[in-house]
C-alpha positions, 0 to 999 in steps of 0.5 A, a space after each residue: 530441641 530448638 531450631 532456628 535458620 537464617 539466610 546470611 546473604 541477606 546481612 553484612 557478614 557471616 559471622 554478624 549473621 551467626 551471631 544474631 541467629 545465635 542469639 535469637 535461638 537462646 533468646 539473649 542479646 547477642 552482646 551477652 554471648 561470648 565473642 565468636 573468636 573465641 570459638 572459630 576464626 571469624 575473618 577466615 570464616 567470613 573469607 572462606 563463605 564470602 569468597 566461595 559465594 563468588 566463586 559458585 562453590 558450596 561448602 558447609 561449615 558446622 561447629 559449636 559455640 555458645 552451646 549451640 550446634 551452628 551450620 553454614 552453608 556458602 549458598 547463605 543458609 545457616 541453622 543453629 540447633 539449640 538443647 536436648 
């Protein structure tokens, strides 16, 4: 299995963030991956992490997509899991 974390605090938003790191992990452009808002609510998903960050909640988000196990956290840490 491979594995790869990212920090999305550290670019614009979530989802960008999520879709690079996806893309990193099966090591294609992220331009030839699905469009993530086919897999998850993308202005929900960067609303809910984004606003929770202010606020000082953590929360944790997990979902599939482009085969990959993705994983987010409010606090910026996410993980993407990828094959066997």
């Amino acid at each position: 299995m491979k594995t790869h974390t990212f920090d999305w605090k550290s670019g614009s938003e979530p989802s960008v963030a999520i879709v690079t790191a996806v893309a990193d992990t099966v090591d294609k452009s992220p331009s030839l991956l699905p469009p993530l808002q086919q897999y998850i609510e993308v202005d929900s998903i960067d609303t809910l992490l984004l606003d929770s960050a202010e606020n000082g909640r953590v929360i944790q988000l997990s979902f599939t997509y482009a085969k990959t196990d993705v994983t987010v956290t409010s606090d910026g840490y996410g993980v993407v899991e990828y094959g066997p």
